[in-house]
C-alpha positions in Angstrom: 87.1 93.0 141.6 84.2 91.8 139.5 81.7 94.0 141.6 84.1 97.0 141.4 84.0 96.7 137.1 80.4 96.7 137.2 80.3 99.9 139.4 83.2 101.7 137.2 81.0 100.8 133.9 78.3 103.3 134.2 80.9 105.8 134.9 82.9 105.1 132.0 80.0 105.0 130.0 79.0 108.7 131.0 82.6 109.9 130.7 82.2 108.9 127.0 79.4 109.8 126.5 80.5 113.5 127.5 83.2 113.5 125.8 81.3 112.6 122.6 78.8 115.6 122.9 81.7 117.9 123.8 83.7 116.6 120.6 80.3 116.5 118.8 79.7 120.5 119.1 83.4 121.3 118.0 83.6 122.0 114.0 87.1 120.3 112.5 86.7 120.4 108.9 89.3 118.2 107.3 92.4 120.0 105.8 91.4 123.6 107.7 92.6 125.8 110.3 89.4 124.7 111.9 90.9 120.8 113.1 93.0 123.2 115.6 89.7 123.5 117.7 89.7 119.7 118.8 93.2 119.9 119.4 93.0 122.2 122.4 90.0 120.8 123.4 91.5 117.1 123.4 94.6 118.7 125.2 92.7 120.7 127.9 90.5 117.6 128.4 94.0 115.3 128.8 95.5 117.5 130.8 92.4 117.7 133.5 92.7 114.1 134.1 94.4 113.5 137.5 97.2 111.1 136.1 98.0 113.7 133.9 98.2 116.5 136.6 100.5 114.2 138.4 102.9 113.4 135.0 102.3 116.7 132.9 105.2 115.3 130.4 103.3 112.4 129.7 101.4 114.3 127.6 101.2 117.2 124.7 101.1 118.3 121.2 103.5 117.7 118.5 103.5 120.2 115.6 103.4 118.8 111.7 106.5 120.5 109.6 105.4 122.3 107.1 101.7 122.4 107.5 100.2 125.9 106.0 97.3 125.4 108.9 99.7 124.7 111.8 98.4 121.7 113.2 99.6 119.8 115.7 98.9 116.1 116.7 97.5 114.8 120.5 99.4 112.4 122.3 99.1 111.2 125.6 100.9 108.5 127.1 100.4 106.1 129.7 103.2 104.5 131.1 103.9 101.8 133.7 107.2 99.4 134.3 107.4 98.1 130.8 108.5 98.5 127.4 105.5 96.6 125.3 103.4 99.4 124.3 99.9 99.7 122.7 98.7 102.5 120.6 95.4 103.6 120.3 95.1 106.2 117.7 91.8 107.4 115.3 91.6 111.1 113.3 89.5 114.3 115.0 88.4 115.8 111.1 85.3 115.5 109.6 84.3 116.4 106.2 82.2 119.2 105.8 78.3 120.4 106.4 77.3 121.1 102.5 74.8 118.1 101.8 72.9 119.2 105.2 71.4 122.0 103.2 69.0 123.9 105.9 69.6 121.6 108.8 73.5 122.9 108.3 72.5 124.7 111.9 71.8 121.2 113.3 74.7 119.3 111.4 76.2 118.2 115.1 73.2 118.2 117.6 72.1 114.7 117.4 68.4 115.0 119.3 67.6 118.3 117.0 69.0 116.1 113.8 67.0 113.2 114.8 63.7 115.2 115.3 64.2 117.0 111.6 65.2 114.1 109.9 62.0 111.8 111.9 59.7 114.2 109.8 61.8 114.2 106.5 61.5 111.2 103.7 64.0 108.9 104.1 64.3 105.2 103.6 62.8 102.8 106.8 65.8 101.8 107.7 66.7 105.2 108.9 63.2 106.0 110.1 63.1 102.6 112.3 67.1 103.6 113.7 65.8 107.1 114.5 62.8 105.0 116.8 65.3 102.4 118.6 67.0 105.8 120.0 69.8 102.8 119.7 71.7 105.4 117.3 73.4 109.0 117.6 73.4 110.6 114.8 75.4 114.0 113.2 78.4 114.6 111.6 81.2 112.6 112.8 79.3 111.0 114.6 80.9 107.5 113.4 83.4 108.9 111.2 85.0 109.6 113.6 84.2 110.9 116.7 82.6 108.3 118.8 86.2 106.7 118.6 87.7 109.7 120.0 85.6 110.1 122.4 85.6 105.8 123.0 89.4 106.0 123.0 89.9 108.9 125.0 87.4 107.1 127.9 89.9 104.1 127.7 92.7 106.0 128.3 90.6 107.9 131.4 90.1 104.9 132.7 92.9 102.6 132.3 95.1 105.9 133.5 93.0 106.3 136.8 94.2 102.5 137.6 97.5 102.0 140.0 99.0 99.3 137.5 98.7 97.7 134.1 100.5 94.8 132.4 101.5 97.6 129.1 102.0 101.0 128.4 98.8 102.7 127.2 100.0 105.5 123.6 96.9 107.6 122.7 97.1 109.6 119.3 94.9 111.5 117.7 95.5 112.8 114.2 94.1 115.3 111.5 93.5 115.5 107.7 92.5 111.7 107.5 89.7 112.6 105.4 92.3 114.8 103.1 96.5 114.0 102.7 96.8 111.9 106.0 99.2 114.8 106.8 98.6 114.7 110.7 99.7 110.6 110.8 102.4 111.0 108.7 103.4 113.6 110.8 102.8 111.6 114.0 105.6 108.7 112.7 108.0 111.6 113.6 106.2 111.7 117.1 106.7 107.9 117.6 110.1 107.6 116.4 110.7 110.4 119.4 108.5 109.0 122.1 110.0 105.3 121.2 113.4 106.6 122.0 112.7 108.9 125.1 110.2 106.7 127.0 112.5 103.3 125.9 109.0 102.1 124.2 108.4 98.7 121.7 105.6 99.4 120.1 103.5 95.9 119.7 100.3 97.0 118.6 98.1 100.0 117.2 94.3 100.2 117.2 92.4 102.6 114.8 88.6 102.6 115.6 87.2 103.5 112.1 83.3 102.6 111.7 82.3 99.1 110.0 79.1 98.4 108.2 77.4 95.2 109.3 74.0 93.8 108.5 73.1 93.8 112.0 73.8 94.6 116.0 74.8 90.6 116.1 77.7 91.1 113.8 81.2 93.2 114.5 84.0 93.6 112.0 87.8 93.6 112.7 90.2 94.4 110.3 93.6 92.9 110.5 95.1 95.0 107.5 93.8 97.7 105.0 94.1 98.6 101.1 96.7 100.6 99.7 96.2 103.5 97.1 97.9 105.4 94.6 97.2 108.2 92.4 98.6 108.0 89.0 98.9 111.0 86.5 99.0 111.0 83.1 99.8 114.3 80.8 99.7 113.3 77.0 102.1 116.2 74.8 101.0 115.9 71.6 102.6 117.9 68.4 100.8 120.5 67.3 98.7 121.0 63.2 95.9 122.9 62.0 92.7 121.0 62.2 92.2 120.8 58.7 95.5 118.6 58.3 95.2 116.1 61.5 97.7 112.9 60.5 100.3 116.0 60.1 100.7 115.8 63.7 99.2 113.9 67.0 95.9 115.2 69.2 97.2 114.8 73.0 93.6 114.3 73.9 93.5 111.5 70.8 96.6 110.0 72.4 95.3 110.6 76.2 92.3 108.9 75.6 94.2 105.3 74.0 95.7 105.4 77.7 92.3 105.8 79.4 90.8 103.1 77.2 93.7 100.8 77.8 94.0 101.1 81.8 90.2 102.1 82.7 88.8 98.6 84.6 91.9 96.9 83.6 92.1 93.9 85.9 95.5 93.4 85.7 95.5 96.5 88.5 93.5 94.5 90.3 95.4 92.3 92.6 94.1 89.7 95.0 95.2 88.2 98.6 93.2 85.7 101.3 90.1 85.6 99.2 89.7 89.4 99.0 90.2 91.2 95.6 90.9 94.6 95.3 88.4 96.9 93.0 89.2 97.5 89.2 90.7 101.1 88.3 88.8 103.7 87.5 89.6 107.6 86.2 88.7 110.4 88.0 89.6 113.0 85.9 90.6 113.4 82.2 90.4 116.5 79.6 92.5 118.6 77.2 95.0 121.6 79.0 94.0 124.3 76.5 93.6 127.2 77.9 91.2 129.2 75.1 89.7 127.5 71.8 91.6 128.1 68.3 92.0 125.8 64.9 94.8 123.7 66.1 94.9 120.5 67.4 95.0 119.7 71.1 98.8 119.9 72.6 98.5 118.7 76.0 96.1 117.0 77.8 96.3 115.0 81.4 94.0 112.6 83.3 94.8 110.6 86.8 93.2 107.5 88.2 92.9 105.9 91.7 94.7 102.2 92.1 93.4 100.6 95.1 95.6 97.6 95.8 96.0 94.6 98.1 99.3 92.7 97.6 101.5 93.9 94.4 104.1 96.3 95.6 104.4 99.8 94.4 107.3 99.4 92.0 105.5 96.1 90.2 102.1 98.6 89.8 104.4 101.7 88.6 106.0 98.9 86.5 102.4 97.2 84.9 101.1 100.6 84.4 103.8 101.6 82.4 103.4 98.5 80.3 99.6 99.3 79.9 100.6 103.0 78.7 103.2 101.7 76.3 100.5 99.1 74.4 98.5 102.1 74.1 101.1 103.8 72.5 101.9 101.1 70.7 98.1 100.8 69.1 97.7 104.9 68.9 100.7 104.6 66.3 100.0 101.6 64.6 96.4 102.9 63.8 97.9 106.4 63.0 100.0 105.4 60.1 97.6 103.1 58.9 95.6 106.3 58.6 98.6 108.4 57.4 99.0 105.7 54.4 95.2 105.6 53.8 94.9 109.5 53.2 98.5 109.8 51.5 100.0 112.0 54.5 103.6 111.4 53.8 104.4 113.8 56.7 107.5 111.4 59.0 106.0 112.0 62.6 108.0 110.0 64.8 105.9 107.4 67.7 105.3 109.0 71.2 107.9 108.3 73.7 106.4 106.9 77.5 108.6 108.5 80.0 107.6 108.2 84.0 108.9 112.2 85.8 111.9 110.8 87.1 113.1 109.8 83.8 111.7 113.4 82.4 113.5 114.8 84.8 117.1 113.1 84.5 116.7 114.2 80.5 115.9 117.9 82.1 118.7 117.7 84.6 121.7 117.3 81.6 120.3 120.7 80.4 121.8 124.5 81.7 120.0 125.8 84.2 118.4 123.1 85.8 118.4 123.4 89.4 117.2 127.2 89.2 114.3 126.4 86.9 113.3 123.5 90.0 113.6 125.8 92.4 110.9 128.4 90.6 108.8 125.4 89.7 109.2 124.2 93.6 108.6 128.3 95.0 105.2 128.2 92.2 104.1 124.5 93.8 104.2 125.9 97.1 102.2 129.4 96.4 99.3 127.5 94.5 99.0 124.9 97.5 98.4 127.6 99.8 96.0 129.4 97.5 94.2 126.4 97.3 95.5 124.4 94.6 95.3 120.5 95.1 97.9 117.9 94.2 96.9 116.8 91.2 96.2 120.4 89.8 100.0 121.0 91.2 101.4 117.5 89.8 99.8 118.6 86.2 100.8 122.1 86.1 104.4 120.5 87.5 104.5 118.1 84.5 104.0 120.7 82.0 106.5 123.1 82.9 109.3 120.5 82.7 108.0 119.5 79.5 108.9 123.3 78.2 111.8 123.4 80.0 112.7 120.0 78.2 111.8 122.0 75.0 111.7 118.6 72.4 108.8 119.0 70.0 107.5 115.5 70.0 104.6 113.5 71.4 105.4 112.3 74.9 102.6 110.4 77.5 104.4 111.0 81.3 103.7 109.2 84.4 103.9 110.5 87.6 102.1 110.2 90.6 99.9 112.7 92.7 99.9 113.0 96.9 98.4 110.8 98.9 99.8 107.6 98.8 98.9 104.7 101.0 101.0 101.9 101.3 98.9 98.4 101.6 99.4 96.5 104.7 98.5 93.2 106.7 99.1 92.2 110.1 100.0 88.5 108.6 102.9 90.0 106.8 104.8 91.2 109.6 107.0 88.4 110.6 108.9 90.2 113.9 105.5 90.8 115.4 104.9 89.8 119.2 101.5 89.8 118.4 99.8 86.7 117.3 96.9 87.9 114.7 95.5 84.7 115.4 95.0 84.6 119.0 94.4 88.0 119.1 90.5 87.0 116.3 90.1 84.1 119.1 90.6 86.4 122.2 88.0 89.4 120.3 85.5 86.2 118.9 85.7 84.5 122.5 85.1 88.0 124.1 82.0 88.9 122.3 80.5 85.5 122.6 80.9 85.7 126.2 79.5 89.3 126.5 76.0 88.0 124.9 76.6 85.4 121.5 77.7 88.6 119.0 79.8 86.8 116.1 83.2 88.2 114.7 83.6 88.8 110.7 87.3 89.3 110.1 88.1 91.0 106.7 91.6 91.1 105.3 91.6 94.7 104.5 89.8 97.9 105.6 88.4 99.2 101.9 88.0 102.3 103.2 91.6 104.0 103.2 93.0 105.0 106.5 95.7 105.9 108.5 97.3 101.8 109.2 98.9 102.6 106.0 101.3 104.4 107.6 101.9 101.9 110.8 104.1 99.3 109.6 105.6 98.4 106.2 105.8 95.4 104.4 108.3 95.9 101.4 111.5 97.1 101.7 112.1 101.1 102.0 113.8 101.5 98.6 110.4 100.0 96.7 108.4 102.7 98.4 110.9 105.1 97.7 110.3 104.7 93.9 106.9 106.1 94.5 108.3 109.2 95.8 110.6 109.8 93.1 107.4 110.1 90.8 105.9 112.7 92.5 105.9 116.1 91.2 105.2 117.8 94.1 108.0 119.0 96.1 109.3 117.9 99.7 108.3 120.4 101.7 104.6 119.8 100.3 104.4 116.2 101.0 106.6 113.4 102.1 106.2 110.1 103.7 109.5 109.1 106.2 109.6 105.3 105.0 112.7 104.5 107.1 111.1 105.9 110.8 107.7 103.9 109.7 109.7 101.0 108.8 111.8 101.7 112.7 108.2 101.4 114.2 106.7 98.4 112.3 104.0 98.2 114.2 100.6 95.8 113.1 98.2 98.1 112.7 94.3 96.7 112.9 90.9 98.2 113.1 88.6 97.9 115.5 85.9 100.3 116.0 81.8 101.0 116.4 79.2 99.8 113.7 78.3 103.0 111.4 75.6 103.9 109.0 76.0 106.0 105.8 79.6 107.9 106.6 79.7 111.6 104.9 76.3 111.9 104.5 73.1 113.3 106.1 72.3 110.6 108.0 75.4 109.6 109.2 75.0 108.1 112.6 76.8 105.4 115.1 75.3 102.3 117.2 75.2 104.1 120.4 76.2 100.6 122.7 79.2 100.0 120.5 80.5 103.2 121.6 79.7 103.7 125.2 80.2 99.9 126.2 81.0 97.1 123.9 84.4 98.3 122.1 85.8 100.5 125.0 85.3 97.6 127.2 86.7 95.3 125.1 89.7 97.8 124.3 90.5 97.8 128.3 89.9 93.7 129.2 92.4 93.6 125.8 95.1 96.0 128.0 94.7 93.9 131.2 95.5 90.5 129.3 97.6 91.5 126.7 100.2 88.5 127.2 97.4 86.3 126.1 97.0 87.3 122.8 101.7 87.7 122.2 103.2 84.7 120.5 
């Protein structure tokens, strides 16, 4: 047995290594038609494999609803006289080719990148990885197709074998490095292959890239952050410049709200010695559309909340709070200023409303449901012309706010798409897996294979698909997130109750990575070919040891 492994391992190795070249050649910028390429490469290459000749409904593609590109997500199952199932799963986009200026023609062909960038100036560290010829290099090369194409070998090979001790799930998914919209489509997928192939789903493995100081050190992840996208439009009420305190500057009253949330710790949450970062804006400015003498109307801003532990409702909740102190200052200081400069003009304090309470004031007016359904038919026209969510949730926001018609200063909440729930394999009480055996069996593995140590971090920072693996709140505190979205259904939706059917822990555990999304991009070429994909298969053939 032992001399049988060390024959299959050069051909495994190979295998992968041809798969990544193959997947390395194939463009599949994020959120375009062109992610369809991989897919029928990825299915072609499945459906070659002689297991897959033999079970050709073991295998396929599964189309996302409502996706303007008409992607479909790759599944391939492996299946032996069991329910326990493992899923291995990692995304086939890549951002795009711009900051490879004149090597754009080289962007995937790692020797011809590694020849033009050997001659360019770049730091050591790159010059001395570019020497080792220990690296590949190109984009996607760690981000993310050597886990495609280390995945896709484990499946190969665990498929060609006569028995296993669990079923073997392979997915893989688009527009990661956009909306996530090919793994929320793929909960669909599971829910169905669950109930058709009578599968418990005990485990699912991303393979994202870590960052380590060295070849000695891998990283497993045993839960990742959570993210949200908050959006703030500011209606002020209109006066001539020349008279100011006569009425209130949305841009005046936007920016309190920026000052009051921007680095606020108390969006900053903390869990097992890991601290989530501080908010920060991406985006703020007034909604004028050309310059005249009157004060500033509307104005919006959004911000990104990475988070760890709190759940959505208690964040929606604090952020509120933040947005009503600023208020709360903004007027204070305003008719301090009104009584300073004898304005005796009544202008009455701005009202904090989040979009579901803007829209249950909208919904007692005539006419209602017609005006949402031209606001919904608008939302879906400027998403296909290019628009992105937050443009959509803004322009959203500001047409209920005339339909509303109330001439008074308002600051509304809502939230733009994506949205990442927060998650952590310790949380998940119903688990057969034990996170803790499972660190011993990975740390005892790599120690064997040649003294590597094992860092275990709480939470992937990067933002990734786990999110949508397992949930660790109840569905109707997620549900509250949705309800603040001003972007319809059919644009984006997140199915918390099938996610919360598959509850499966989700970690990651992929190849060491250098500088994802930019030029030199590049993955640790034994990580790929041998160390993870042969720790991913040992894993399937002693799975009991790591259960409960």
């Amino acid at each position: 047995s032992y001399f049988y492994k060390k024959l299959k391992e050069p051909l495994m190795k190979n295998r992968i290594q041809d798969i990544f070249d193959k997947s390395m050649a194939i463009e599949s910028f994020t959120h375009t038609s062109s992610e369809r390429n991989i897919e029928n490469f990825l299915n072609q290459y499945i459906g070659s494999l002689p297991y897959f000749q033999e079970h050709s409904d073991y295998f396929g593609t599964y189309q996302i609803p409502d996706d303007i590109y008409r992607r479909n997500v790759n599944w391939a199952l492996v299946k032996r006289h069991r329910a326990d199932t493992v899923i291995l799963f990692h995304h086939h986009d890549t951002v795009d080719i711009e900051d490879f200026g004149n090597l754009k023609e080289i962007a995937f062909d790692n020797a011809a990148l590694k020849k033009a960038l050997a001659s360019a100036s770049l730091g050591q560290d790159v010059l001395e990885d570019i020497g080792s010829n220990e690296w590949q290099f190109g984009r996607g090369s760690c981000d993310m197709k050597a886990a495609l194409a280390l995945q896709l070998g484990v499946v190969a090979e665990y498929a060609s074998k006569a028995e296993g001790k669990v079923n073997l799930l392979y997915l893989s998914v688009g527009d990661e490095e956009s909306y996530s919209q090919g793994m929320r489509a793929a909960v669909g997928l599971l829910a169905n292959l669950k109930n058709k192939f009578h599968l418990n789903y005990i485990l699912a493995i991303d393979s994202e890239p870590f960052e380590s100081p060295s070849a000695q050190e891998k990283v497993l992840h045993v839960g990742t952050v959570g993210k949200m996208m908050p959006v703030v439009v500011t209606q002020g009420i209109l006066s001539h410049m020349k008279e100011p305190l006569k009425g209130i500057n949305a841009v005046s009253l936007l920016a309190k709200v920026v000052e009051k949330i921007d680095l606020n710790p108390l969006l900053s949450d903390s869990i097992y010695g890991e601290q989530a970062p501080l908010p920060s804006w991406s985006y703020m400015r007034d909604l004028k559309e050309n310059y005249d003498v009157s004060t500033v109307l509307r104005a919006a801003g959004y911000f990104s909340v990475l988070y760890l532990d709190k759940s959505p409702k208690e964040l929606m909740a604090t952020i509120q709070h933040l947005c009503q102190e600023a208020v709360d200052k903004f007027y204070e200081r305003y008719q301090a200023l009104q009584v300073i400069y004898k304005e005796d003009k009544k202008v009455t304090k701005p009202r904090v409303l989040t979009y579901e309470e803007l829209i249950q004031l909208c919904q007692k007016k005539d006419g209602f449901d017609e005006f949402m359904h031209k606001v919904n038919q608008f939302a879906y026209k400027a998403f296909q012309a290019g628009s992105s969510y937050q443009e959509i949730t803004i322009a959203t926001v500001q047409k209920v706010l005339d339909f509303y018609d109330k001439k008074e200063a308002f600051v509304v909440l809502a939230i733009a798409p994506p949205y990442y729930p927060s998650m952590n394999c310790r949380h998940l009480k119903n688990s057969v897996v034990d996170i803790e055996k499972l660190i011993a069996f990975y740390r005892d593995y790599l120690v064997e294979q040649g003294a590597s140590s094992l860092k275990v971090e709480e939470f992937f920072m990067g933002i990734c698909d786990i999110s949508y693996c397992a949930l660790e709140k109840s569905v109707k505190e997620y549900q509250k997130i949705i309800e603040s979205m001003a972007v319809p259904e059919c644009l984006y939706s997140i199915d918390f109750e099938k996610i919360q059917d598959i509850n499966v822990p989700g970690i990651n555990l992929g190849p060491w990575g250098k500088d994802l999304h930019q030029l030199t991009e590049r993955v640790y070429e034994k990580d790929m070919l041998e160390t993870i994909p042969q720790f991913l298969l040992y894993l399937l053939e002693h799975i009991d040891c790591i259960k409960k």
